[in-house]
N, C-alpha and C positions, 0 to 999 in steps of 0.2 A: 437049263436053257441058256443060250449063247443069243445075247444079241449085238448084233454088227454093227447097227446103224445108231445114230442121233436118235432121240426118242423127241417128238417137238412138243415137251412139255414143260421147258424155261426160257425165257428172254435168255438169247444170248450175245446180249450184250451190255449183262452186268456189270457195274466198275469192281465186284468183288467175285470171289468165291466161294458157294455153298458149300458145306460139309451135311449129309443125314446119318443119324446113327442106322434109318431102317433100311430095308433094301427087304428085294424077294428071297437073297440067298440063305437069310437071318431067319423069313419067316412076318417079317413086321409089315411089310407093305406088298402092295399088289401089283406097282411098277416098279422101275427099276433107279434104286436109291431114293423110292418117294420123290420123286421126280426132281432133285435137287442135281448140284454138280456132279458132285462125289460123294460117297459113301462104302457100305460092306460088297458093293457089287461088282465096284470099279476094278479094270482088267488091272491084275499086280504090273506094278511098272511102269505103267502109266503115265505120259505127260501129257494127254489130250483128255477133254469132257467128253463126254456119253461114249466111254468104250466099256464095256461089260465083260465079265471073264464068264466061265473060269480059264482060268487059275483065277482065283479073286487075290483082293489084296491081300496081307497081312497086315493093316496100319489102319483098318476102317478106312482107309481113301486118305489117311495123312497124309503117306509118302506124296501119293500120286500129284493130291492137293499143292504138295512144294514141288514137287515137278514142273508140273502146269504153270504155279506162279511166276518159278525163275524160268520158263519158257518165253515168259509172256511179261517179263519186268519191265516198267518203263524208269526215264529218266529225267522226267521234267523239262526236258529242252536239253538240260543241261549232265553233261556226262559226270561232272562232280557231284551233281547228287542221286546218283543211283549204283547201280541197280534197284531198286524198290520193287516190291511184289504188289499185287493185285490185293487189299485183303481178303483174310480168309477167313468166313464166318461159321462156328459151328452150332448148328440146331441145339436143343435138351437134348439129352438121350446118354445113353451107357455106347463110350467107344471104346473096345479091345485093342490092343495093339500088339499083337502077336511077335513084332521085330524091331532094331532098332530103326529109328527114324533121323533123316540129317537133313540141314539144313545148310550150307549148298550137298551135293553131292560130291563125293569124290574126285576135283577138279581142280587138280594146281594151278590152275588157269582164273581158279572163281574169287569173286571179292563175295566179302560175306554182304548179302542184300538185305536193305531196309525190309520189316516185315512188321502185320498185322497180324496175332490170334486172337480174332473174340468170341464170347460167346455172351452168354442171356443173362450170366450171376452178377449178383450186385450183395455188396458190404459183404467179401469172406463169407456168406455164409453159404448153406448144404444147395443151394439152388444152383442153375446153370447147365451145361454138360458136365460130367464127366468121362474124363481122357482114362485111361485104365493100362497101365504098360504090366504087359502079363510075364513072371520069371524074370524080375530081374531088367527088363529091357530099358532103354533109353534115348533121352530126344535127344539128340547131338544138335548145337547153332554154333555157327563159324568152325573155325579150327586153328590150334596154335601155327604164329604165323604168319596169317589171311587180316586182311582188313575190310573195315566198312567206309567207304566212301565218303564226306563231307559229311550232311547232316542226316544221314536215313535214319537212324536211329531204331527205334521197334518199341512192341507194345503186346503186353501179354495182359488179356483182361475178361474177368469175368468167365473163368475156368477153373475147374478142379481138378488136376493131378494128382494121378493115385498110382501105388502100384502092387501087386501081391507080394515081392518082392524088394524090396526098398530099391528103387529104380532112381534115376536120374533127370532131370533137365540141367543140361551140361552146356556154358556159356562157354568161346575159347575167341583166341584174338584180338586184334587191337579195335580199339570202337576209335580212333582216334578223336581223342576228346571230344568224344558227342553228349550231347545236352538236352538227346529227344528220346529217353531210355523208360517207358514205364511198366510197371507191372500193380497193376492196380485188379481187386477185387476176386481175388486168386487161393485158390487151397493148393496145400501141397501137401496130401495126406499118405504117406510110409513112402513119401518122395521127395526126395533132396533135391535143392536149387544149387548148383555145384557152379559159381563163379570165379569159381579162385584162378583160370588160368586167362581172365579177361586182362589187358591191360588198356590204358589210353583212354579210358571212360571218365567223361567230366564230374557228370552228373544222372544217379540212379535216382528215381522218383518211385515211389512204392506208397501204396495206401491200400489197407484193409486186406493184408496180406495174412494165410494162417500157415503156420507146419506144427501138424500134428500126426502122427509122430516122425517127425521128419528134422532136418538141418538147411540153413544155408550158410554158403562158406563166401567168404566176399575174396574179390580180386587186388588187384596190385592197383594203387595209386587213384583211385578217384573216391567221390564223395556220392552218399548213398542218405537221399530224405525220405522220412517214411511217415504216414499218418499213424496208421496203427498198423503194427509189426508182431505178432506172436508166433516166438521159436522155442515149442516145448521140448527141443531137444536142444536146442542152442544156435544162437550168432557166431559163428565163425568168423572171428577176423585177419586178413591175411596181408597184411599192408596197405588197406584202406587208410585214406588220408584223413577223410573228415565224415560224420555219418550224425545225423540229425532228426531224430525219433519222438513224434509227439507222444503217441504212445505205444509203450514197448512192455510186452510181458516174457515172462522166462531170460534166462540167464546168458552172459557173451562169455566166446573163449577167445582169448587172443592167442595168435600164432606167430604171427611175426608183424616188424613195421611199429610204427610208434603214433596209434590212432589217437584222435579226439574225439569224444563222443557227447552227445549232450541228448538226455530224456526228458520232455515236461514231465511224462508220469511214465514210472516202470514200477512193473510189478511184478512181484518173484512170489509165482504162486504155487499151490499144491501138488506136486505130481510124481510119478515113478522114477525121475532121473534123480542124479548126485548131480547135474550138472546149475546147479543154483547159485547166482550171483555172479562173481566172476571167479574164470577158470584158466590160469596160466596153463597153456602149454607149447609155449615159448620153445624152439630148438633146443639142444642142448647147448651148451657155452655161448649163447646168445644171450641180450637184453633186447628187452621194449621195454617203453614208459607208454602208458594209458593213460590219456586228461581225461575224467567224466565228470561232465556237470550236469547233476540231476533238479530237476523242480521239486517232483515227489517220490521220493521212494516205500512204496508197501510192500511189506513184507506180511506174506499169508501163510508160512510154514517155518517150521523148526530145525531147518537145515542149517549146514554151513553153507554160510555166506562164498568163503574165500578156499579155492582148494588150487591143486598144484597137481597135473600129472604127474606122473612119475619120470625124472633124469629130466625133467624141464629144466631148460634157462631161468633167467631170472627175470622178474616183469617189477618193474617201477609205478609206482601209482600215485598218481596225483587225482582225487577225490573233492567234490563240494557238493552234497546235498543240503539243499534248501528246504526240505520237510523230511523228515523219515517219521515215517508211521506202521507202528507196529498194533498189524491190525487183529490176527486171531492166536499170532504164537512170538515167541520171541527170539530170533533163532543165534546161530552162532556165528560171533563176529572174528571171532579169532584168528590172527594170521596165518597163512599156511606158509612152507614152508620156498623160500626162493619169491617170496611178492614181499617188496620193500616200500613202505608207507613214506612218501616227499612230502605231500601233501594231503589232510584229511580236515574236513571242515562239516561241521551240522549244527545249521543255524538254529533249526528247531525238532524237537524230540515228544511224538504223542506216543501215549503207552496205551493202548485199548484194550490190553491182555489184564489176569491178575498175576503176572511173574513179574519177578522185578526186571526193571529195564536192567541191571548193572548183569544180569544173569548172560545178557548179550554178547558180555566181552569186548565191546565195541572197543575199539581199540585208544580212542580220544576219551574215554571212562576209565575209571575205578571208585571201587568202594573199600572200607578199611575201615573196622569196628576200632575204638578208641584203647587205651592199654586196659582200663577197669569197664566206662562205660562209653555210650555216644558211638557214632559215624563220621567219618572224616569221607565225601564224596569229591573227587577230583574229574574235572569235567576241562577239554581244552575247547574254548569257543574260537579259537582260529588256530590251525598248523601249520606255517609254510617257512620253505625256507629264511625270509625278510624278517617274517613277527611271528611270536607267536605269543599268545595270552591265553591262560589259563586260571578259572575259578575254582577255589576250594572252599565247600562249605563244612564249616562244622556245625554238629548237632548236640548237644547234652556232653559233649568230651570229656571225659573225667581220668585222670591219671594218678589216681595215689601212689603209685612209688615212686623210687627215686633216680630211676633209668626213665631216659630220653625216648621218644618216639622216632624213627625213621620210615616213610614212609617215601615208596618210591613213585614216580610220576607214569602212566600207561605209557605214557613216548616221553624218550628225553628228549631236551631243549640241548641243540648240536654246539653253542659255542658261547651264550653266557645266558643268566638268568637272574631275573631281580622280584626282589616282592615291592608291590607297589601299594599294594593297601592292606591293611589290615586291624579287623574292628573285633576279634575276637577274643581279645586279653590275653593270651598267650604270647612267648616269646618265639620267634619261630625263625628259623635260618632256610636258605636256600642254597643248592650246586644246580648243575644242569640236569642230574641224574632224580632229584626229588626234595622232600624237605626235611628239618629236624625239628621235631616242637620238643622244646624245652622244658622238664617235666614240673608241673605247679608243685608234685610231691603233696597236694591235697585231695578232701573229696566236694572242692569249687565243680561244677560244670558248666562248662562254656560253649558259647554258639555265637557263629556269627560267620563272616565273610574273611577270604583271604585271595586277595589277586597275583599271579606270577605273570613278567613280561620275560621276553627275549628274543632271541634267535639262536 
């Protein structure tokens, strides 16, 4: 059935716009789009309310929905801050999206406009609509380019993105440093959040964001806050500046750019990827350098920490966790191959496992059984370029022969090193590269402290 006319079953003169998943053409309702704006019934192409196909959409009434919007944008009084769309609200319900979908439309003419999508979900989880890009398909916003006006900003909230296809939400253009950017309360399930060709963005604000199994890839030069963030496939980072994560689960890759990052809590949990902790995959014959400063780091799996794609550049790492806690396994810390350690700091170390912590590899560790008996645990409590200090304890140490122990340090000290204390009875020398204890040629066993400074 075709119908022509307005159906007078909404106020129309909402300051927003409806979306319904139901419609007659679906089967779900008995008027047309359940009497909302737009929906499965909406004539394809569409930029006006109450036109009914067929041809119906392909976009459940998205496209048409952004149609209507940038028909109907206003601009505050003021032409620097618009375009702006109407927002656009969508009911619960399962939306298909047969094609891709954009935001503006094909118009060299268009600035990318301020926009609302919201819908019903709250805290990341399975509630809300969901959006469903079918084969593959994709939301395209802005275009490399195109810019956004003053402050319109946008807001994607309380929605699930999915796709049968690993599909896209694909950001492009300049936000020129705008500061009203959020994506709060949002799945993005076998759906990538694809930012990497945004530039000019101040400030991304993000709370209770999930991708599973999915990616986001972040853009050129702005700063991205986030309450809680989980990327069980990974954080992309692409020359983000600064990026600020209360709580962050699963692992980041950097690509290029020389971010800062700081987590109160990350956590690197159990799952089917390699992609756990961090993951240079740096250009080739490029660098970055990485600042992260973590609060807590839990570690919930027995992966490697530190991996390197293959023919990557080289990534520099400057490191300080304030807790690491290793909570059911104790994985591998071992460097890989093209990530150079500047800086590595771990104030404090809980072992909740029964493996030993040194089994870690942590790279500011080692452990080293005595020549006869004892342990000799070498631990750096600060590495940076300025100072560094470094505790060794010995345990029961016993060296009956008449050869010398050398023992080398996880990391050398780059340009001198000194022993500053030591209560252990032994004789003991230092270089930058590690130490010599001086063999007692008895079976005395000894224990006690030994401190190295330098830089």
């Amino acid at each position: 059935m075709t119908f022509e006319t307005n159906f007078p079953l909404y106020p129309t003169k909402l300051p927003h716009i409806t979306l319904s998943s139901k419609g007659m053409s679906n089967g779900l309702s008995d008027i047309p789009n359940d009497g909302y704006d737009f929906g499965p019934d909406t004539l394809l192409g569409t930029n006006s309310k109450g036109v009914y196909g067929p041809p119906y959409t392909q976009s459940a009434g998205l496209q048409e929905a952004l149609n209507y919007g940038y028909a109907h944008a206003y601009y505050n009084g003021v032409a620097l801050l618009g375009p702006i769309l109407p927002q656009i609200r969508f009911l619960n319900g399962n939306y298909n999206i047969y094609t891709d979908v954009y935001l503006p439309l094909d118009d060299a003419n268009s600035k990318i406009p301020g926009f609302s999508l919201v819908g019903y979900g709250y805290g990341g989880g399975n509630d809300g609509p969901w959006i469903e890009f079918i084969n593959g398909h994709n939301l395209y916003i802005g275009k490399a380019g195109y810019d956004q006006i003053g402050g319109a900003g946008f807001k994607l909230q309380g929605i699930n993105f999915s796709s049968n296809n690993t599909g896209q939400v694909i950001f492009e253009g300049n936000y020129v440093q705008n500061a009203n950017c959020i994506i709060r309360d949002v799945n993005f399930v076998n759906m990538n959040l694809n930012m990497s060709g945004v530039t000019g963005l101040a400030q991304l604000d993000m709370d209770n964001v999930f991708f599973w199994p999915a990616e986001m890839l972040t853009g050129q030069s702005y700063q991205l806050s986030a309450t809680n963030l989980t990327c069980k496939w990974g954080l992309f980072i692409n020359g983000v500046n600064q990026i600020g994560v209360v709580n962050m689960a699963e692992g980041i890759i950097v690509q290029s750019g020389n971010p800062s990052i700081s987590f109160s809590v990350w956590e690197i949990d159990n799952n089917n990827t390699t992609r756990y902790g961090i993951y240079n995959e740096t250009a080739s014959g490029t660098t970055s350098t990485l600042n992260i400063e973590v609060g807590t780091l839990v570690i919930n799996n027995n992966q490697n920490f530190f991996y390197t794609f293959s023919g990557a550049g080289t990534l520099n790492l400057k490191m300080h966790i304030h807790h690491l806690i290793f909570l059911t396994a104790v994985n591998n810390f071992t460097l890989s191959s093209n990530i150079n350690i500047q800086e590595f700091t771990v104030d404090e170390i809980t072992n909740m496992t029964s493996t030993s912590i040194y089994l870690a590899n942590l790279p500011i560790l080692s452990s080293t059984n005595g020549t006869t008996a004892g342990t000799v645990d070498m631990r750096f409590t600060e590495y940076a370029p300025s100072h560094k200090k470094m505790i060794i304890t010995f345990s029961g140490y016993e060296n009956d022969t008449t050869t010398n122990q050398t023992i080398n340090y996880p990391l050398p000290f780059n340009t001198a090193a000194v022993i500053s204390a030591n209560n252990t009875g032994l004789t003991i020398s230092t270089t930058t590269s590690g130490i010599t204890i001086t063999s007692p040629n008895s079976t005395t066993t000894y224990s006690g402290i030994v401190i190295v400074e330098g830089y």
